[in-house]
C-alpha atoms as one frame of an Amber mdcrd trajectory, in Angstrom:
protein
   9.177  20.418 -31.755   8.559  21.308 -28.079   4.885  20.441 -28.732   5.451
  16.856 -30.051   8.271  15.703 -27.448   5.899  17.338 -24.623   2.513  15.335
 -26.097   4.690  12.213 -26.629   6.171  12.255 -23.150   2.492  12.921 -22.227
   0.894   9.786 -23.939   3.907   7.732 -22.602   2.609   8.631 -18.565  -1.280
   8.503 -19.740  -0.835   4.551 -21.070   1.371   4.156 -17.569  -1.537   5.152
 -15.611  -3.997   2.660 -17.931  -1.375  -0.182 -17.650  -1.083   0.824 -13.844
  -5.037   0.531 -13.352  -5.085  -2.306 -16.171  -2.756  -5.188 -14.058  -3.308
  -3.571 -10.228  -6.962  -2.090 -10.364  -4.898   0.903  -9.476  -7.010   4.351
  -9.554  -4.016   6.596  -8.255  -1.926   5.925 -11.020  -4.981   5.964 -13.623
  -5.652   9.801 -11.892  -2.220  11.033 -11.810  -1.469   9.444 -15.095  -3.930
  11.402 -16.918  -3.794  14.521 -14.726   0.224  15.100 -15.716  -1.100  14.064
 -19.047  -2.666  16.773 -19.467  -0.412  18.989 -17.549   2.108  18.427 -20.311
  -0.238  18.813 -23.197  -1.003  22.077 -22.008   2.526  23.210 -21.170   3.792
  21.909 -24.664   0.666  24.284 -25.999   2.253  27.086 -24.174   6.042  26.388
 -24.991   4.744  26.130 -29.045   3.802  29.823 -28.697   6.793  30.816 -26.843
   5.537  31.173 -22.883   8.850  30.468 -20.535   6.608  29.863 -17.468   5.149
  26.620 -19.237   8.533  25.388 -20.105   9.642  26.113 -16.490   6.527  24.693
 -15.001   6.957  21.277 -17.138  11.150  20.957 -16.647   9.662  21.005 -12.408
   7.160  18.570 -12.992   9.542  16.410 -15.333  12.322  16.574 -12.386   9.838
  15.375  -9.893   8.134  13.023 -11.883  12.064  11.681 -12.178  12.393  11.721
  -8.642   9.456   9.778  -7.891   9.936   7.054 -10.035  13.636   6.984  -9.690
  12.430   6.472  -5.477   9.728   3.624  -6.477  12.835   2.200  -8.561  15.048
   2.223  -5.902  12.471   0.274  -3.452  11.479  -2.304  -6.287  14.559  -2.310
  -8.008  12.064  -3.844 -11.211  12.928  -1.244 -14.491   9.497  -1.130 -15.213
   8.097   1.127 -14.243  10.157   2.943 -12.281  13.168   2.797 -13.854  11.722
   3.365 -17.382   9.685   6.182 -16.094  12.723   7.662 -14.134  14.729   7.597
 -17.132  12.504   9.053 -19.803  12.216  11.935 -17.258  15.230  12.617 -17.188
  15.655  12.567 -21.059  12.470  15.008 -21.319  14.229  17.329 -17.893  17.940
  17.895 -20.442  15.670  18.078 -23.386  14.073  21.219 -22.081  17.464  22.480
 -20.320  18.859  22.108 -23.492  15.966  23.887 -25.674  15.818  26.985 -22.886
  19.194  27.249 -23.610  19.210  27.706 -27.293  16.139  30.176 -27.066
């Protein structure tokens, strides 16, 4: 299950880096989308055969990715992206709390 909610989360910041370089011509968000893409494929590879370090290494990057857009929501104060993006971080953050927990 850790492999499906990590490659889902994944595909859900790789279309918000197309849609980013899609309506602004945006190249940033088109790098970094795919780049924590593919961060989170390869950490949901490593929590599917039981590695703690990838599950650490993607509940960081989940809290900072939830930082970051929570900040860009708080300048724009538009839900999307920001907010949406701040929010589904935190879902993916407690869903790995919560899974460390029970292992």
């Amino acid at each position: 299950m850790d492999l499906y909610v990590s490659v889902g989360y994944a595909v859900l910041l790789f279309i918000g880096g197309l849609v980013g370089y899609a309506t602004a011509g945006s190249i940033p968000s088109l790098i970094m989308g795919s780049v924590a893409a593919l961060l989170f494929c390869i950490c949901g590879v490593g929590m599917m055969q039981g590695r703690n370090p990838a599950r650490v290494t993607a509940l960081i990057c989940a809290l900072l990715l939830m930082a970051f857009f929570g900040y860009r929501f708080a300048l724009t104060t538009r839900f999307f992206p920001g907010g949406f993006m701040a929010i589904a971080s935190l879902l993916f953050a407690f869903f790995l709390s919560k899974r460390r927990k029970a292992n």
